[in-house]
mmCIF entry with sequence, helices, sheets and N, C-alpha, C, O atoms, coordinates in Angstrom:
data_MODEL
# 
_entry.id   MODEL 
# 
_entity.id                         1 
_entity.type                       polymer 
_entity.pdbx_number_of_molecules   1 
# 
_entity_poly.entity_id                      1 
_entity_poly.type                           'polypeptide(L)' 
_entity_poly.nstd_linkage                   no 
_entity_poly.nstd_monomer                   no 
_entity_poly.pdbx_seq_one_letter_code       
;(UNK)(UNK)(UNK)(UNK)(UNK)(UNK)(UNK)(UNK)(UNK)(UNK)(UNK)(UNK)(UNK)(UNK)(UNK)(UNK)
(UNK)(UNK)(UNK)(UNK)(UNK)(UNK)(UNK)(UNK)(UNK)(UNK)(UNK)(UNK)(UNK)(UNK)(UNK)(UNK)
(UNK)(UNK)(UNK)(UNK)(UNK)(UNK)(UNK)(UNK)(UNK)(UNK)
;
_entity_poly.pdbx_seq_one_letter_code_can   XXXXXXXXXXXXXXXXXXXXXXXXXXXXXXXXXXXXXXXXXX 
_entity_poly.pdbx_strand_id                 A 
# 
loop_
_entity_poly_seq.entity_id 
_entity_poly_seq.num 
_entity_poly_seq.mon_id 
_entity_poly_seq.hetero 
1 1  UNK n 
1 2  UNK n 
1 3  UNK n 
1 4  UNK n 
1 5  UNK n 
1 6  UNK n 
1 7  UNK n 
1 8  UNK n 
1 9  UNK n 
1 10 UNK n 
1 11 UNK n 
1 12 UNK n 
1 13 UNK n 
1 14 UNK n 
1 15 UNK n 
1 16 UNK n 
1 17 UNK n 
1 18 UNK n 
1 19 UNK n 
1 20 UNK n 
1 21 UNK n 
1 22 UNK n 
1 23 UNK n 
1 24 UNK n 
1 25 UNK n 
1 26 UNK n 
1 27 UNK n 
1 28 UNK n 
1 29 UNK n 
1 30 UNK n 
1 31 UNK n 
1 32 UNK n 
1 33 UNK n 
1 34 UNK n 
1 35 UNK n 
1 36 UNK n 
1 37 UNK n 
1 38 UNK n 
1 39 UNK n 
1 40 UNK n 
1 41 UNK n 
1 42 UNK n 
# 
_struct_asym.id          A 
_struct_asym.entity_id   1 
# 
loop_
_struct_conf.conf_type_id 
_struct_conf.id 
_struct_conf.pdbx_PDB_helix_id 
_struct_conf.beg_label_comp_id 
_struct_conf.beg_label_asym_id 
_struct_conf.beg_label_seq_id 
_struct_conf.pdbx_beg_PDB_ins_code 
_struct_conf.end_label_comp_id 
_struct_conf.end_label_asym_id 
_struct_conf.end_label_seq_id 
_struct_conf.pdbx_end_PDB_ins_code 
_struct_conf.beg_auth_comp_id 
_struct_conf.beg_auth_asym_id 
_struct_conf.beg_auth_seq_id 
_struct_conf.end_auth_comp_id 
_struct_conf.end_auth_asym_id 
_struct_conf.end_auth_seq_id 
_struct_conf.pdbx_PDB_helix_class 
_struct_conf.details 
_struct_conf.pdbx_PDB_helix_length 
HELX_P HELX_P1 AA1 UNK A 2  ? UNK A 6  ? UNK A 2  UNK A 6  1 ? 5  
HELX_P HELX_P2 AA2 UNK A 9  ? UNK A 16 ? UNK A 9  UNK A 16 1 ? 8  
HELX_P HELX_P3 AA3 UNK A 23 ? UNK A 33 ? UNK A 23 UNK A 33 1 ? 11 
HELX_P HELX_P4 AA4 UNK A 34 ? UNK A 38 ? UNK A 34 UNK A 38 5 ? 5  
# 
_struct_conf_type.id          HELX_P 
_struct_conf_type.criteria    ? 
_struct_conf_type.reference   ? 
# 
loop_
_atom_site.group_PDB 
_atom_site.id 
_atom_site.type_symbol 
_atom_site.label_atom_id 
_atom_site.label_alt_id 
_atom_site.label_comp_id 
_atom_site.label_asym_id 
_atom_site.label_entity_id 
_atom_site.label_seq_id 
_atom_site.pdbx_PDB_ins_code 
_atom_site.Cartn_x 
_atom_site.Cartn_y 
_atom_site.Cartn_z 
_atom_site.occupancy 
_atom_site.B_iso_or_equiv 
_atom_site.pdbx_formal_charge 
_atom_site.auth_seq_id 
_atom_site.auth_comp_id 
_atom_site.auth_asym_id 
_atom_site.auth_atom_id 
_atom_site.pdbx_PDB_model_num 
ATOM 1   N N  . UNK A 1 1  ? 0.814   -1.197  0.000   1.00 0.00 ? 1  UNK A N  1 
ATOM 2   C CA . UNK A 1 1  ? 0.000   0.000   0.000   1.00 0.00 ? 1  UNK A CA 1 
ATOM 3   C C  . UNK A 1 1  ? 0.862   1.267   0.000   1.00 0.00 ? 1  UNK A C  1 
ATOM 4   O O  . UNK A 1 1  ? 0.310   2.328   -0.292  1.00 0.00 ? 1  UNK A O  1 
ATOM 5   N N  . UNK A 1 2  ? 2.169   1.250   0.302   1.00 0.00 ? 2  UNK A N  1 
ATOM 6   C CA . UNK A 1 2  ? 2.945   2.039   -0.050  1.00 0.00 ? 2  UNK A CA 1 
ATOM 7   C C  . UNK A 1 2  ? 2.972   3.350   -1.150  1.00 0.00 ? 2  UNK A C  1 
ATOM 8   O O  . UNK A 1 2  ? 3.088   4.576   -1.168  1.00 0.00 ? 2  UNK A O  1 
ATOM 9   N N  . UNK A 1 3  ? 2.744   1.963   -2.214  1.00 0.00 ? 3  UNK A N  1 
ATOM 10  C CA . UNK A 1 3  ? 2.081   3.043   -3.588  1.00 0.00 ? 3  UNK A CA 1 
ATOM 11  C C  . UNK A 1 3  ? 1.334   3.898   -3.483  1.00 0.00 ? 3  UNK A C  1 
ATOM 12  O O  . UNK A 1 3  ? 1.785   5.035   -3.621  1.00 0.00 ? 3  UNK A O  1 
ATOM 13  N N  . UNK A 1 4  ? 0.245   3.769   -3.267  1.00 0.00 ? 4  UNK A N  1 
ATOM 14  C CA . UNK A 1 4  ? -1.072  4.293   -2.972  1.00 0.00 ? 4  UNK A CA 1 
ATOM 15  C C  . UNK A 1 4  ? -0.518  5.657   -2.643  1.00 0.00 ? 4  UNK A C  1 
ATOM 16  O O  . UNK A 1 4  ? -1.025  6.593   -3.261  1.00 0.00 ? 4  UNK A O  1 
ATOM 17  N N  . UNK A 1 5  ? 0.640   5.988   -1.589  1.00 0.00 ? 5  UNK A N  1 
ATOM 18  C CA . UNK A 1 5  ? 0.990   7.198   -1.040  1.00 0.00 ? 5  UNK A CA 1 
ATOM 19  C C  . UNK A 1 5  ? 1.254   8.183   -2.285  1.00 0.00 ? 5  UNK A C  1 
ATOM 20  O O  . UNK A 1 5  ? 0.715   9.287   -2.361  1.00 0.00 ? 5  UNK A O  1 
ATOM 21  N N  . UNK A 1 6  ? 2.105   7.692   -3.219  1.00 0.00 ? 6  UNK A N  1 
ATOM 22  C CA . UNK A 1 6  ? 2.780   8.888   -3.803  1.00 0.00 ? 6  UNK A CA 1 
ATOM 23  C C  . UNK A 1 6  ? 2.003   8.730   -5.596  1.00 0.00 ? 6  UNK A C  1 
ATOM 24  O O  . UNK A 1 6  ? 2.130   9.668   -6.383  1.00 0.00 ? 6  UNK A O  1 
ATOM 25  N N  . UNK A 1 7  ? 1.350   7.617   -5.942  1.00 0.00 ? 7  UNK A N  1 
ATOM 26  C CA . UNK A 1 7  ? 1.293   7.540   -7.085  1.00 0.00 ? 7  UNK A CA 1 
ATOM 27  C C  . UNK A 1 7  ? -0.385  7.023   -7.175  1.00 0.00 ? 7  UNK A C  1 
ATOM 28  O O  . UNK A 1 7  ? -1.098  6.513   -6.311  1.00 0.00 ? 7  UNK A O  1 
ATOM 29  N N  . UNK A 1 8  ? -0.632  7.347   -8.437  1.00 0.00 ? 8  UNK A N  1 
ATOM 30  C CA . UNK A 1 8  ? -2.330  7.547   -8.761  1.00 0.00 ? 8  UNK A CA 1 
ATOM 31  C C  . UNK A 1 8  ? -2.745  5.836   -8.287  1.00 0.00 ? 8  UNK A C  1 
ATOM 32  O O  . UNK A 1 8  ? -2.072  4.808   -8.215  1.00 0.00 ? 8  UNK A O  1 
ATOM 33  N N  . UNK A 1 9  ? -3.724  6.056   -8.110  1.00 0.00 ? 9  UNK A N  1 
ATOM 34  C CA . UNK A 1 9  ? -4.508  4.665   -7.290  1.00 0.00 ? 9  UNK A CA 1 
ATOM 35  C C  . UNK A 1 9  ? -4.647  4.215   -8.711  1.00 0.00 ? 9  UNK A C  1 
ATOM 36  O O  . UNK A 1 9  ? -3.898  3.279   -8.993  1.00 0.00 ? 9  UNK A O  1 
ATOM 37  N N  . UNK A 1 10 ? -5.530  4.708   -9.817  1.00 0.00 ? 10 UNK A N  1 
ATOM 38  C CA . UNK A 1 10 ? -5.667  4.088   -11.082 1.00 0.00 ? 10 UNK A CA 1 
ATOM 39  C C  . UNK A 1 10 ? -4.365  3.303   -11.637 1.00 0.00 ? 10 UNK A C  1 
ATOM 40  O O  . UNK A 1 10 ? -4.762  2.327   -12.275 1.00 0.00 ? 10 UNK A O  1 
ATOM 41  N N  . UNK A 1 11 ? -3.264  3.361   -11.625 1.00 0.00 ? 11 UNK A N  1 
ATOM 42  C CA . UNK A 1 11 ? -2.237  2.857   -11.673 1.00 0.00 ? 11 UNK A CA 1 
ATOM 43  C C  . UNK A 1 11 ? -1.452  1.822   -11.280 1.00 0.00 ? 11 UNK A C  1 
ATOM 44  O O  . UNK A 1 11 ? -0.918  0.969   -11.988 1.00 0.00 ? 11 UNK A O  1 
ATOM 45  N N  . UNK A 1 12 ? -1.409  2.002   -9.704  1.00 0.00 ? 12 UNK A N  1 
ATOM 46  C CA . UNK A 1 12 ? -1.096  0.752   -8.749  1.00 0.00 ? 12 UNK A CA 1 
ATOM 47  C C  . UNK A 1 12 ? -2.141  -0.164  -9.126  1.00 0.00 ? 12 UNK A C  1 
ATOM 48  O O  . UNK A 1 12 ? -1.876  -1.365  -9.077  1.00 0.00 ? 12 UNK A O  1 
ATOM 49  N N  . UNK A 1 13 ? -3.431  0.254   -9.541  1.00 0.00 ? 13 UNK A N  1 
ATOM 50  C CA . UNK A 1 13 ? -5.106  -0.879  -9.520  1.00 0.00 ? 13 UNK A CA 1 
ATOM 51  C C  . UNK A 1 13 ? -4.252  -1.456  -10.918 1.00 0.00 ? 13 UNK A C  1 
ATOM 52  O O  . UNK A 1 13 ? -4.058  -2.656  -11.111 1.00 0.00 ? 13 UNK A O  1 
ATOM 53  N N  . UNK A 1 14 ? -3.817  -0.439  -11.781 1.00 0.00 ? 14 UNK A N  1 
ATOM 54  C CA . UNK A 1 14 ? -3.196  -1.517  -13.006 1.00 0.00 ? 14 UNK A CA 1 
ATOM 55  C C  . UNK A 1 14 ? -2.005  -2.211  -12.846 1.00 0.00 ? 14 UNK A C  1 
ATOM 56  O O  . UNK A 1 14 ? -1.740  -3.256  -13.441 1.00 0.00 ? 14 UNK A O  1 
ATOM 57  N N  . UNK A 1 15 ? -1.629  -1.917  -12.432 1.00 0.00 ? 15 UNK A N  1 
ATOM 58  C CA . UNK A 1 15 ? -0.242  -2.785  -11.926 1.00 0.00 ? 15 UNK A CA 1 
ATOM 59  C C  . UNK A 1 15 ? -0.835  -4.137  -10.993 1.00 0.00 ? 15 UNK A C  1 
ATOM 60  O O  . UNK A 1 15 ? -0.721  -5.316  -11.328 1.00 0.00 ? 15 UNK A O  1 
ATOM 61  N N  . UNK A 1 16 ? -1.280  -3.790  -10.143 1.00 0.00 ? 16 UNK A N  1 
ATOM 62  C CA . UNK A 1 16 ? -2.165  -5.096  -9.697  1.00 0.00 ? 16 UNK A CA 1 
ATOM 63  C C  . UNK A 1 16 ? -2.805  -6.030  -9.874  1.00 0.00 ? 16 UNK A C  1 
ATOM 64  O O  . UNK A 1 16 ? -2.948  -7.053  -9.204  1.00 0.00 ? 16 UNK A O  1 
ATOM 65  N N  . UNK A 1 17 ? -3.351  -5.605  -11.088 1.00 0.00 ? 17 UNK A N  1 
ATOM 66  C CA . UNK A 1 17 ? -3.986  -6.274  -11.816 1.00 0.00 ? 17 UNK A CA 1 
ATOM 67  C C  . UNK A 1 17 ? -5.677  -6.222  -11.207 1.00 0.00 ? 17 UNK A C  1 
ATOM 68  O O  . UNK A 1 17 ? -6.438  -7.145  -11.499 1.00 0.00 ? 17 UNK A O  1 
ATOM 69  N N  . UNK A 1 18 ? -6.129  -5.092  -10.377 1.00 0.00 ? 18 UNK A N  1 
ATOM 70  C CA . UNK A 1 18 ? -6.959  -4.747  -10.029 1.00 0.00 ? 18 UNK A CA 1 
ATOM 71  C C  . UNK A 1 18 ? -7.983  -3.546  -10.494 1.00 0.00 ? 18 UNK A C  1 
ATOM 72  O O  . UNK A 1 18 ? -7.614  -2.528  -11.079 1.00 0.00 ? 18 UNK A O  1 
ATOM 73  N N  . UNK A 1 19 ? -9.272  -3.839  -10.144 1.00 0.00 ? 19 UNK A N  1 
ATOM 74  C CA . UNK A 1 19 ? -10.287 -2.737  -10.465 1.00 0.00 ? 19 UNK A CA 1 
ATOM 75  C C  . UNK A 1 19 ? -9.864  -1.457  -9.739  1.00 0.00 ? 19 UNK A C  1 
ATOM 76  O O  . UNK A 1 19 ? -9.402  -1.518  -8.599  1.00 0.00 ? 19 UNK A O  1 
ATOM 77  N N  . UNK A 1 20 ? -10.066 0.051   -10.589 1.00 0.00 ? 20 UNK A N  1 
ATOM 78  C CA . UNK A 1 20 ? -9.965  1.181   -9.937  1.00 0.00 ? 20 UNK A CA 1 
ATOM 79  C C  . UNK A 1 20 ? -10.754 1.394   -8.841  1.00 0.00 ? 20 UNK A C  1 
ATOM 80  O O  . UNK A 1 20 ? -10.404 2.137   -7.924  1.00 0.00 ? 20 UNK A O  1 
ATOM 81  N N  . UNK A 1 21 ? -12.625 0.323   -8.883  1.00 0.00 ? 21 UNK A N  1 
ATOM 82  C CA . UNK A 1 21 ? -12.499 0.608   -7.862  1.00 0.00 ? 21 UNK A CA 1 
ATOM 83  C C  . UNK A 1 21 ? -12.189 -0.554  -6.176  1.00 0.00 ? 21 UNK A C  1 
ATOM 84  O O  . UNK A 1 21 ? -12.538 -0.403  -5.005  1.00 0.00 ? 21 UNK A O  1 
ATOM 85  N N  . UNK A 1 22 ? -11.558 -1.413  -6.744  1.00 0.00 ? 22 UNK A N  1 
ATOM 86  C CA . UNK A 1 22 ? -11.703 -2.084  -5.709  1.00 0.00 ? 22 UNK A CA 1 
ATOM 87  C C  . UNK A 1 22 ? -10.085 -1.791  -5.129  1.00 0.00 ? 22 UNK A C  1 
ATOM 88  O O  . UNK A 1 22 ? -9.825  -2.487  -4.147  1.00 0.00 ? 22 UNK A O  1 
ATOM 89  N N  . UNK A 1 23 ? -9.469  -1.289  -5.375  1.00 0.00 ? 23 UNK A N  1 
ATOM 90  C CA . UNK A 1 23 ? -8.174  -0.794  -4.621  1.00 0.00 ? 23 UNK A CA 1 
ATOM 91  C C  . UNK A 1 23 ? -8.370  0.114   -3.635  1.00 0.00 ? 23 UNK A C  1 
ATOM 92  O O  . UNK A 1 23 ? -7.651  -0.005  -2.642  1.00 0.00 ? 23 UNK A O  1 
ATOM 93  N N  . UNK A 1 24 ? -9.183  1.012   -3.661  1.00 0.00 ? 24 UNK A N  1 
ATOM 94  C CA . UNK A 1 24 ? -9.307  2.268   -2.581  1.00 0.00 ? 24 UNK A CA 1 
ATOM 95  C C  . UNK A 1 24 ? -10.157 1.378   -1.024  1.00 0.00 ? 24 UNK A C  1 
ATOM 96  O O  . UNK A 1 24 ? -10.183 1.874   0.102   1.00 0.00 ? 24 UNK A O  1 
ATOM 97  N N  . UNK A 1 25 ? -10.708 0.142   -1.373  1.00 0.00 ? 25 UNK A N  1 
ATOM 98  C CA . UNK A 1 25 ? -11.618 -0.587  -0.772  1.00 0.00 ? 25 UNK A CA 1 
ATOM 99  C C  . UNK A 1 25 ? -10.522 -1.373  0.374   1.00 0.00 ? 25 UNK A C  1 
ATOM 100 O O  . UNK A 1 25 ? -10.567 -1.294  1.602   1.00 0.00 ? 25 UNK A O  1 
ATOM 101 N N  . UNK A 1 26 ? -9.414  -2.247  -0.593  1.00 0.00 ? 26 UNK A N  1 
ATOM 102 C CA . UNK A 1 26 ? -8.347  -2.523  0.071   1.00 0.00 ? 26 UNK A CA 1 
ATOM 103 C C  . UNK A 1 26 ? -7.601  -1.859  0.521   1.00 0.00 ? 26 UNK A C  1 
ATOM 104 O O  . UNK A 1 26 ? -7.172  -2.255  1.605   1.00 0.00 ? 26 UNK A O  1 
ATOM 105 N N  . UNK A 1 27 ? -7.119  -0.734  0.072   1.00 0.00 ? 27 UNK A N  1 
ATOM 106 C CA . UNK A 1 27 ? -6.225  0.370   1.088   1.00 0.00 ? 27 UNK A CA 1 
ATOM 107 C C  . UNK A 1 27 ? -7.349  0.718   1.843   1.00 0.00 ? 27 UNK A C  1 
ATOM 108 O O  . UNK A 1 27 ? -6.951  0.628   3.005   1.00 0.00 ? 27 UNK A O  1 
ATOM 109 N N  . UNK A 1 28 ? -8.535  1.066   1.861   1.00 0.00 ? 28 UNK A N  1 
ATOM 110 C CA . UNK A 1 28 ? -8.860  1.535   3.387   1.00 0.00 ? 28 UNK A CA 1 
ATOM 111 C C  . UNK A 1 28 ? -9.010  0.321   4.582   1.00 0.00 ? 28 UNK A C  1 
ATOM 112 O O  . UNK A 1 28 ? -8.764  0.618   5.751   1.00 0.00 ? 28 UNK A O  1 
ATOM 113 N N  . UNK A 1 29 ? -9.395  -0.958  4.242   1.00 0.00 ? 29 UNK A N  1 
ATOM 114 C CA . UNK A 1 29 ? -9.206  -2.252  4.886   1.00 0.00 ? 29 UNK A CA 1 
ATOM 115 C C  . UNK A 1 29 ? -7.743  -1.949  5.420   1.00 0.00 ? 29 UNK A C  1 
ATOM 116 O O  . UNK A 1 29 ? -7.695  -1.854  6.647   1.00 0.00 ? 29 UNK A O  1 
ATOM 117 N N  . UNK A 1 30 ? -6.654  -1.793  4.816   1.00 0.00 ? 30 UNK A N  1 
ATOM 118 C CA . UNK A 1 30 ? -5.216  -2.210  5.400   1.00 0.00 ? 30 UNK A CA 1 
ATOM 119 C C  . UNK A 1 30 ? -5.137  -0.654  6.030   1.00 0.00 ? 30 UNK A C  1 
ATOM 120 O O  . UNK A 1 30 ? -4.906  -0.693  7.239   1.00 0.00 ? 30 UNK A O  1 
ATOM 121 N N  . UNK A 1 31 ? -5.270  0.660   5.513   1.00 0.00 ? 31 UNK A N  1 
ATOM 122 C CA . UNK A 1 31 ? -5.105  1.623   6.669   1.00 0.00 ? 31 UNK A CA 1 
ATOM 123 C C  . UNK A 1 31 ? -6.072  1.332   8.198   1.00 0.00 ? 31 UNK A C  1 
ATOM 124 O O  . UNK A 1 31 ? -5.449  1.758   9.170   1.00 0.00 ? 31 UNK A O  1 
ATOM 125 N N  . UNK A 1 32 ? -6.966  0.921   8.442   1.00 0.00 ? 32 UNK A N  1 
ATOM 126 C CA . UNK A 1 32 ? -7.658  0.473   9.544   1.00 0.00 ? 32 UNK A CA 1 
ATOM 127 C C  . UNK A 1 32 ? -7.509  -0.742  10.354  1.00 0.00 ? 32 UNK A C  1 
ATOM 128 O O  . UNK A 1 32 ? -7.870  -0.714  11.531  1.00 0.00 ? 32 UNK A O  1 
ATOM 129 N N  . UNK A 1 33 ? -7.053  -1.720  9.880   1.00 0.00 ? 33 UNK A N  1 
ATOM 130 C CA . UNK A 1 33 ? -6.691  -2.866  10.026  1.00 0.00 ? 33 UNK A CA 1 
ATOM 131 C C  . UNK A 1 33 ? -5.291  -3.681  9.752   1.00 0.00 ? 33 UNK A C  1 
ATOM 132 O O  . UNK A 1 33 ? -4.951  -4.821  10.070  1.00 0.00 ? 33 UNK A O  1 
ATOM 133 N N  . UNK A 1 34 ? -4.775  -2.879  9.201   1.00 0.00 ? 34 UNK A N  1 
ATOM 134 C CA . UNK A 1 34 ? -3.075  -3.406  8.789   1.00 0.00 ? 34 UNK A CA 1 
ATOM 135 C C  . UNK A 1 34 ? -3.501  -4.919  8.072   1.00 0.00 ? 34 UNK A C  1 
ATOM 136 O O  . UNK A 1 34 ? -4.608  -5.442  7.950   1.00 0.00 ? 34 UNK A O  1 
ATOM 137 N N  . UNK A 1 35 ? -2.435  -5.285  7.746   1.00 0.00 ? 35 UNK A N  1 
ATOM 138 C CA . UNK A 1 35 ? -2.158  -6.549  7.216   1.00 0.00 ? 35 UNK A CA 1 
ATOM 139 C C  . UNK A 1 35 ? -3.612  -7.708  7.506   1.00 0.00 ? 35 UNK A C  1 
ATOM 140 O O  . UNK A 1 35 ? -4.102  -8.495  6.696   1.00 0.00 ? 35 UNK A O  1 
ATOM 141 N N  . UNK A 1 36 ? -3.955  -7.489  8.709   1.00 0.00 ? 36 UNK A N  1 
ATOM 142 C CA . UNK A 1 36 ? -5.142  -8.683  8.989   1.00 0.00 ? 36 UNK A CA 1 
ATOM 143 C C  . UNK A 1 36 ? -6.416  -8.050  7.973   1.00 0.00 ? 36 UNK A C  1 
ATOM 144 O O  . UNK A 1 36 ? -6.924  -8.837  7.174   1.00 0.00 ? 36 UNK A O  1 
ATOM 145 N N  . UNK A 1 37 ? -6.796  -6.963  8.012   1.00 0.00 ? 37 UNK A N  1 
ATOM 146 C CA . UNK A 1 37 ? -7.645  -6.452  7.041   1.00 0.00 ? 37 UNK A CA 1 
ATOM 147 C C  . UNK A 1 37 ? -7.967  -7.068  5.652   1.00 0.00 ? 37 UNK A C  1 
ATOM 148 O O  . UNK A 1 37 ? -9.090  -7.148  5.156   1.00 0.00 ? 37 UNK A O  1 
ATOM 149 N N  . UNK A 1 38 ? -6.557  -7.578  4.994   1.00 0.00 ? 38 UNK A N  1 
ATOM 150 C CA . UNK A 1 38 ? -6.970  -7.930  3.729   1.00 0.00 ? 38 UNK A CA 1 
ATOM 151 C C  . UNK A 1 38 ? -7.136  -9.379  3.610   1.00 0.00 ? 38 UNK A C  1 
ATOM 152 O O  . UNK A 1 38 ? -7.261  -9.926  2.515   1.00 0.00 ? 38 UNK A O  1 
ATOM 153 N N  . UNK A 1 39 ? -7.140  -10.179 5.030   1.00 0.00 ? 39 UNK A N  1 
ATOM 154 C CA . UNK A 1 39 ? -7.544  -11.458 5.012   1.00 0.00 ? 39 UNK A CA 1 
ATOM 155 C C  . UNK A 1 39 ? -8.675  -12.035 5.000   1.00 0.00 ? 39 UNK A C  1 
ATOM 156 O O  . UNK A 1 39 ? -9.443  -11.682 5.896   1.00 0.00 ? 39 UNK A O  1 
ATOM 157 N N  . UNK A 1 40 ? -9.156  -13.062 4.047   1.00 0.00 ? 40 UNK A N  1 
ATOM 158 C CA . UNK A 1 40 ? -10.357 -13.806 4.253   1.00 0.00 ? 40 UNK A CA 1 
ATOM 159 C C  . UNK A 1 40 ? -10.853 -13.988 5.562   1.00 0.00 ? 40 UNK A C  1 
ATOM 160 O O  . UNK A 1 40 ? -9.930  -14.284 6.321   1.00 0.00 ? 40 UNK A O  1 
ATOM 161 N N  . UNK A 1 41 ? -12.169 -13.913 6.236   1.00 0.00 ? 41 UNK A N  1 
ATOM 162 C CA . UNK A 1 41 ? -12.489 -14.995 7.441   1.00 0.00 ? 41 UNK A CA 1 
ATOM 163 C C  . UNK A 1 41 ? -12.633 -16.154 7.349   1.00 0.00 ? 41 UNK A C  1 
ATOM 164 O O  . UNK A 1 41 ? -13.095 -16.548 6.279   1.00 0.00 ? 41 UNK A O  1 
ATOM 165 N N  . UNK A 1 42 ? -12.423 -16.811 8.031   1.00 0.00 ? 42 UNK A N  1 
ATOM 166 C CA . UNK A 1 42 ? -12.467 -18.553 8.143   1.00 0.00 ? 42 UNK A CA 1 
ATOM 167 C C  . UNK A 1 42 ? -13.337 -18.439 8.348   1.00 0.00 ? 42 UNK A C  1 
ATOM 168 O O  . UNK A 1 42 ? -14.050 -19.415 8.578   1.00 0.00 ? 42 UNK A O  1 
# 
């Protein structure tokens, strides 16, 4: 999520191989939650 800081979200989402909008969804999961955020629940 690093990216996210300095460079366009549309970008990192392409590099990711992710939707523009489902990246802002996961960076706010991992800013609130760190690392456990972007894990499935069992």
């Amino acid at each position: 999520m690093e990216r996210c800081r300095t460079r366009p979200i549309a970008h990192v989402a392409a590099e990711a191989g992710v939707s523009r909008a489902c990246l802002p969804k996961w960076k706010n999961r991992y800013d609130t939650h760190g690392e456990a955020g972007l894990t499935f629940p069992s």
